[in-house]
N, C-alpha and C positions, 0 to 999 in steps of 0.2 A: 022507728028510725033513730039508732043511738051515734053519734059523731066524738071522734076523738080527734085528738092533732097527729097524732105517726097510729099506725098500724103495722107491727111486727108479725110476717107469716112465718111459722116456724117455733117450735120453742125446745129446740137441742140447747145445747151450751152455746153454739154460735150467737141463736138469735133470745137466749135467755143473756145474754153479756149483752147486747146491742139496747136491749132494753131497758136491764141494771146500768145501763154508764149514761142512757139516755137522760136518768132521775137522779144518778149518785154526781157525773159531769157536767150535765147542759143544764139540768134543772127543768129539764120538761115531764111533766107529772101524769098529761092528760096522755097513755098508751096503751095499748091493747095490744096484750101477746097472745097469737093466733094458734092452736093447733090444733086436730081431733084426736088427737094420741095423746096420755098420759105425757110431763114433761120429762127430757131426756131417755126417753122409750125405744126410741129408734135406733140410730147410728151411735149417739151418745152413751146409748147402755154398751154398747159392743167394742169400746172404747181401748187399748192398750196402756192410756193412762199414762205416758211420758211425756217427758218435755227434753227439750234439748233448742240449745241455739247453733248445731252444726246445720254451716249451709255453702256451698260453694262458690255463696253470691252475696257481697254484703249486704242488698238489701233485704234477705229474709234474714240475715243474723239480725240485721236493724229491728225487723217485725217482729222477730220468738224472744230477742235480748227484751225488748217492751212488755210482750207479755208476761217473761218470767218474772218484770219487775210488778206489773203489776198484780202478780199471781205472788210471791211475797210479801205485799202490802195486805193482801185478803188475808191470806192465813194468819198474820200477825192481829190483825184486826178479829178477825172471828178465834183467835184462842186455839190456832192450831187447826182448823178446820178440814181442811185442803190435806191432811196428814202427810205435809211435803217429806219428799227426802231428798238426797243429792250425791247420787255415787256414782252417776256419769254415765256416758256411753262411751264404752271399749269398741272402737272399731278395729278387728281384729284378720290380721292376711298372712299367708303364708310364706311372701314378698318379700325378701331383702329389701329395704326400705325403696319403697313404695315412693319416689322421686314425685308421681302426677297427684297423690292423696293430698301430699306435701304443699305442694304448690297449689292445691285447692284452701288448703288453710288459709295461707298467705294471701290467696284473694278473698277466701270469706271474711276474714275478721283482718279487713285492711286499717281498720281505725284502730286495733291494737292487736296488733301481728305481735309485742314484745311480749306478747301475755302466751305465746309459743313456745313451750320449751322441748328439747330436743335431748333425748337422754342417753349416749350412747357408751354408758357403761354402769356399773354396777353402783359405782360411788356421785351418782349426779342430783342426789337429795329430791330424786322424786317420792309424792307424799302416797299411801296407797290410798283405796276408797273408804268415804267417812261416810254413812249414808244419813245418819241421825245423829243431832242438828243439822239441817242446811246449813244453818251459818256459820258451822264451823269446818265446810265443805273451803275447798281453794277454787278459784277461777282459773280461767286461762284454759291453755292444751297442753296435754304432756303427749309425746310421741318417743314410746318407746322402743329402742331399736338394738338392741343388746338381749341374747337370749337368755345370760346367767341372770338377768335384773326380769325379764318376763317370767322364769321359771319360778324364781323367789315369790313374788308377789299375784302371781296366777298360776300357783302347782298345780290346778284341775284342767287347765285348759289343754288339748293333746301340745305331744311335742315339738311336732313343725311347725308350729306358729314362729315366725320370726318379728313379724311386727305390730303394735298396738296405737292407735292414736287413742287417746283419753281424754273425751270432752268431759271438762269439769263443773261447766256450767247446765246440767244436765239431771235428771232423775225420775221419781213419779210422784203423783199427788192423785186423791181420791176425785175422779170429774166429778161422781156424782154428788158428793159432798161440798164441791168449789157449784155446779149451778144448782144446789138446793139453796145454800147462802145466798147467791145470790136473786134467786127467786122472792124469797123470803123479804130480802130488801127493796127489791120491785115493787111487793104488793105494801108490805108498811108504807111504804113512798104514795099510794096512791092509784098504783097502776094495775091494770085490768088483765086476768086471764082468761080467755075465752077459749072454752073447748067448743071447735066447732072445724068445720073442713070449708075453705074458700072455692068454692064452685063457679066462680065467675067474678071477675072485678069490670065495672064501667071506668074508661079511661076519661071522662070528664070530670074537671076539677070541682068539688072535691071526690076523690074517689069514692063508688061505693064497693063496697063487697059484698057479696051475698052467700050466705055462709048456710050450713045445714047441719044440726047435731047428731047426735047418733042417734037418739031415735027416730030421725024423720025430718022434724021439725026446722022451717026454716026463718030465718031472720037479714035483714040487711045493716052495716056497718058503712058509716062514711068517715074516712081520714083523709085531712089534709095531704098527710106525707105518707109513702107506703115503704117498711124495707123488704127485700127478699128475701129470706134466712131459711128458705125450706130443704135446706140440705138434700139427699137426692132428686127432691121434687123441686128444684131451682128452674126448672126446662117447664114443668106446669107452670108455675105458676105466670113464667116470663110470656110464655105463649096466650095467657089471658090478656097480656098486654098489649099483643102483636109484635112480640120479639124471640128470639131466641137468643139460648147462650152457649158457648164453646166449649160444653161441659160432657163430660161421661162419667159413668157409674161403675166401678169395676168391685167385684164381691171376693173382701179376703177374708180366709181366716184366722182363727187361733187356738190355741188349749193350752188350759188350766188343769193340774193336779194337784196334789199332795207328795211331795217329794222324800218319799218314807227311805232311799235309800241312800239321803244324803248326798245326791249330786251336785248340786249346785251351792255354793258357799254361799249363807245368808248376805252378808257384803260384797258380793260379786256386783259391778257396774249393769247396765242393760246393754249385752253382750250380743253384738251384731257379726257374723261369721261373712264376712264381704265375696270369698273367692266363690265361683264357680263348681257346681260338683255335676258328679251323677251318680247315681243311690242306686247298693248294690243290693243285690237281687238273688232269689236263687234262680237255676234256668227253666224252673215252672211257672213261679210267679211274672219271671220276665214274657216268659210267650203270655200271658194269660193278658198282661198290661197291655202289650204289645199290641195285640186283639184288639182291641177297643180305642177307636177314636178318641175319647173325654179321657181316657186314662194312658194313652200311650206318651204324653210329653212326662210322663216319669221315669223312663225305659230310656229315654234323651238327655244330653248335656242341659243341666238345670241353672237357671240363674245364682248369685248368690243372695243374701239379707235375712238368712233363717236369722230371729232375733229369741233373746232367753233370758231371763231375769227372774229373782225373788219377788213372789207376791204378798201382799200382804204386810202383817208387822215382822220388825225384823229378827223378832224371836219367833214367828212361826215357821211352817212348814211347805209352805205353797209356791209354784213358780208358774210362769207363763213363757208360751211359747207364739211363735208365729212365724211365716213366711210368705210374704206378697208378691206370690210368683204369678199370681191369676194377670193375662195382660188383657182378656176379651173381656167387653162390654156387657152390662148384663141391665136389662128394662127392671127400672128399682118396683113397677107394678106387678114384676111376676113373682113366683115362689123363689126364696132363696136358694140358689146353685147350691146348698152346701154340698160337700164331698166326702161319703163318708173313710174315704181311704185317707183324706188328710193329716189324722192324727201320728197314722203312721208315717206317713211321708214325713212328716216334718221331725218326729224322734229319731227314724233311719239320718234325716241331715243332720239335725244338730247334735247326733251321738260324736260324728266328724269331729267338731271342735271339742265337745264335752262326754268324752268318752264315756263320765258315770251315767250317762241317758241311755244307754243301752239296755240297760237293766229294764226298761221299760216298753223293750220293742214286744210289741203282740200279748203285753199284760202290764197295761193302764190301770193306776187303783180305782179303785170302785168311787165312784161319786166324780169325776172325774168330768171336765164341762168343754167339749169342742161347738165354740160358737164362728158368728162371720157378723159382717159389714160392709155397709158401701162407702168405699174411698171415690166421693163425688171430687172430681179434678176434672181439669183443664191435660191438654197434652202436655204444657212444657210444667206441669204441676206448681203454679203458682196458684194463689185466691184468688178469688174477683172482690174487690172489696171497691164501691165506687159507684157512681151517679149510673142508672140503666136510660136510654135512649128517652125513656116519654120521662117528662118533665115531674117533679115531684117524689120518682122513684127510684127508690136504688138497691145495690145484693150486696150482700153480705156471705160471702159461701166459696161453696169450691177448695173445701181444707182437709181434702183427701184423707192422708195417712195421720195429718196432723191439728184436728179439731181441736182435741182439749189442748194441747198445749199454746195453741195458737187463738182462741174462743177469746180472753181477754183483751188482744190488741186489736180485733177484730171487732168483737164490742166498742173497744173504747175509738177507733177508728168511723164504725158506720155509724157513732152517735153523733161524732165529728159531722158528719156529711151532713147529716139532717140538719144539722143545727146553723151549720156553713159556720163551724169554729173552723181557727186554723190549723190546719193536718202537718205530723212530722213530713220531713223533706223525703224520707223511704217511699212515702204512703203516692206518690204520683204514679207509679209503674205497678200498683195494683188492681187495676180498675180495668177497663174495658180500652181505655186509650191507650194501652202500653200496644194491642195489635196495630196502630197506626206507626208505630216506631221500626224501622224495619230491620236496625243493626241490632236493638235489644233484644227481638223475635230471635232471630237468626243467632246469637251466644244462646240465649236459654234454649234452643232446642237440639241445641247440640252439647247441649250437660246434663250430666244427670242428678236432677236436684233430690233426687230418694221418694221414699213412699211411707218408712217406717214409723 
């Protein structure tokens, strides 16, 4: 019988931060981070690797603006680790300025709406994207609404595009690389990893757990404090407690290639195509779709958010893709839904905005990587980050499309709880109390806060 003070289940990014901010901010030494999977194995590995503080509601700009600062204190500390860049997200419509995007700005980033700039002509000294250095990246928004100034500075993108918001505060960074660091710093500090699977927790204080490794073999853990960080399995483990959470599991994909015919301009932003389509088809492949239930919502008006970005370094060669069109629920215990028609689906969309993607419809380069994940979310897609019903416990989770970007204030947030420091003014409408509020339910589910 070995006892610690917190017991971290989970060890993604999420609940690898909860545990590094546990020892690097509160100073608690004695923790054990829980999982039977290699660490960042899971969702973590399947990761798209961006950060952005666009949000239609200031207080997640409050939560991603947190993380990104603390997500440049890491890389500056580790030497560059994090391999950040900063070239944005181009929210991109085919919209004569887009009046409701607009006025989502203006309410996301009410604490500094001046940092909005609005460019509607060719001479308004917008800067283009810098992706390396971050710091020599600009803040703010640019929203560009002039076609001769979109054509200049994005000549690959087709040519209806009529408007661009340009989040500046935005880019990618290696996850795997930002929760090896900080693992690394966990265990120097003191703190315990235990590869093992939690089978059962006793809800009197101090908790036990009762854990079982992979070959067999079983053992009991007793903590004080318990956090939830099990990312799709946030509903297991809360159910050993006798509670459940308002969470679902939804399986997207992506693909990764080598972009041998020069599509995609290595400095192009993380290029999100917003409008609505439907992917055209010959009229054999359309009946064939048609046919089939699991494939006929392609053959249908399709949502928008196919996203596209350079991978990798910025002299290389690689880009990633994706499209979070999956809306049904899927048991994170069963086999992965993946779809092997995805790849193409999603090159037919984003040839749309990036016309040199076509080159790649029905002859992908060889070595070429179509993966998925579970975007664990809540409906109105916030986190749950906050004290859970039985006393001692709390979750840390629910960071859907946006884990690693969001993994550091989430950490540094569920160390807060444990420790009962005191939390930013954002951090109250994260947690499980915000369902008691019935005006702030009723806005968030009636916007759409993204998935990307």
């Amino acid at each position: 019988m070995e006892e610690v003070d917190v017991a971290v289940i989970g060890a993604g990014n999420a609940g690898i931060a909860v545990a590094y901010y546990l020892v690097k901010e509160q100073g608690i030494r004695s923790v054990a981070l829980i999982d039977a999977r290699d660490p960042m194995s899971l969702t973590s590995a399947q990761s798209g690797e961006n950060y952005r503080n666009w949000w239609p509601h200031p207080t997640m700009t409050a939560f991603t603006d947190h993380s990104t600062r603390l997500m440049e204190e890491m890389d500056i500390a580790s030497g560059g680790r994090l391999n950040m860049t900063r070239g944005g997200y181009a929210l991109v419509t085919r919209r004569e300025r887009p009046q409701d995007l607009i006025d989502d700005l203006y309410r996301g980033y009410a604490q500094s709406s001046q940092q909005i700039r609005l460019h509607e002509s060719r001479s308004t000294g917008y800067q283009p994207p810098v992706r390396t250095p971050w710091q020599a990246a600009p803040d703010g928004v640019d929203v560009l609404l002039d076609t001769a100034l979109i054509r200049q500075h994005f000549p690959h993108l087709a040519t209806d595009v009529r408007s661009i918001i340009h989040i500046r505060s935005a880019g990618s960074i290696s996850g795997q690389q930002m929760g090896q660091y900080m693992l690394e710093q966990f265990r120097a500090a003191g703190g315990q990893l235990v590869r093992a699977q939690v089978k059962g927790i006793s809800r009197a204080k101090p908790f036990t757990l009762d854990l079982q490794n992979e070959g067999g073999g079983t053992a009991t853990l007793r903590a004080n404090r318990l956090v939830n960080a099990a990312g799709p399995f946030l509903r297991d483990i809360a159910k050993m407690l006798g509670e459940d959470l308002p969470v679902k599991c939804l399986y997207q994909q992506k693909i990764a290639f080598q972009d041998r015919e020069g599509a995609i301009p290595r400095q192009m932003p993380f290029t999100i195509d917003l409008d609505g389509q439907t992917l055209v088809w010959s009229d054999e492949d359309r009946e064939l779709l048609a046919s089939d239930p699991a494939s006929r919502k392609l053959v249908e008006p399709m949502p928008g958010g196919i996203h596209c970005r350079p991978d990798g370094a910025v002299d290389g060669n690689w880009i990633k893709m994706g499209w979070a069109y999956n809306a049904t629920a899927t048991d994170p215990h069963d086999d992965e839904p993946r779809d092997p028609q995805f790849p193409d689906s999603v090159l037919r969309a984003g040839s749309r905005l990036h016309p040199g993607l076509a080159a790649y419809i029905g002859r992908l380069p060889r070595g070429a990587h179509h993966y998925g994940g579970y975007y664990t979310m809540t409906d109105e897609n916030w986190p749950l980050i906050g004290p859970m019903r039985t006393e001692g416990a709390f979750v840390a989770g629910a960071l859907s499309g946006f884990g690693t970007m969001a993994a550091c204030s989430t950490g540094s947030l569920g160390a807060a709880l444990v420790a009962g420091s005191p939390l930013p003014e954002y951090a109250k409408t994260l947690g499980l109390a915000r369902y008691e509020d019935k005006t702030l339910m009723s806005l968030l589910n009636s916007m759409a806060t993204g998935v990307l």
